[in-house]
N, C-alpha and C positions, 0 to 999 in steps of 0.2 A: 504494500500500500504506500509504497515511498521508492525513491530513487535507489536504496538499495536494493529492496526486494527486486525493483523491474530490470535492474541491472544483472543481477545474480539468475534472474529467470531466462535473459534474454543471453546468458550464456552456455545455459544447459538447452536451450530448446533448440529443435533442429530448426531448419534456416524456414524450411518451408511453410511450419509454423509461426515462426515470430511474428505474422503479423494480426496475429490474434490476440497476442501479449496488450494489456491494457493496464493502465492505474484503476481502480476501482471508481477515485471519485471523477472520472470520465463521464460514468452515468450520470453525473450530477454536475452539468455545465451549470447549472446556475448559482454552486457556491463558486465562491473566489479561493479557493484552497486544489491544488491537483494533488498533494501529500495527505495522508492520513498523519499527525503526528503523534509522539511518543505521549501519551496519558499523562506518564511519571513525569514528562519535565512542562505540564501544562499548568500548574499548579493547582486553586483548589477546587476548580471548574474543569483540571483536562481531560478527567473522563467522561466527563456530560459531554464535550467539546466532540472526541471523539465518538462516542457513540450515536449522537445528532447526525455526525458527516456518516458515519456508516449505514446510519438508519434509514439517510438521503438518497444516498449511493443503491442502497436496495430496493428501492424504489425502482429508478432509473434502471438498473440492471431486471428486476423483472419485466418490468415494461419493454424493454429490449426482446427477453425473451418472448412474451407474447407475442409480439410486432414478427420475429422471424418464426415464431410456430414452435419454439424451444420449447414452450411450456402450456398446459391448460389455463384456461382464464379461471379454472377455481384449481387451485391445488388438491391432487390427490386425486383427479380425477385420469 
């Protein structure tokens, strides 16, 4: 969810894949943040902080999948 993870992914993955490699909060163009940051150095708000952008990012990422047919409109089905 940060420049290291997509760094460390985008060297194990073979070529022909990488371009599926994404930041998470991609789903979620309309925060101002492309990194998820570290909780522990947000101080006494950083994991509300992070769990907001996650919770956004989730969003956007199922809605993706609907849109390409990844997923049912209700879960579990």
């Amino acid at each position: 969810m940060d420049d290291d993870n997509y760094s460390a992914l985008m060297d194990v993955c073979p070529e022909e894949y990488k371009d599926k490699i994404s930041y998470f909060l991609d789903y979620a163009p309309h925060l101002d943040a492309r990194e998820v940051p570290d909780p522990y150095y947000g101080g006494k708000y950083g994991f509300e902080r992070v769990l907001d952008l996650a919770e956004a990012a989730s969003v956007g990422f199922l809605s993706m999948l609907r849109k390409t047919g990844g997923i049912n409109e209700k879960i579990g089905e």
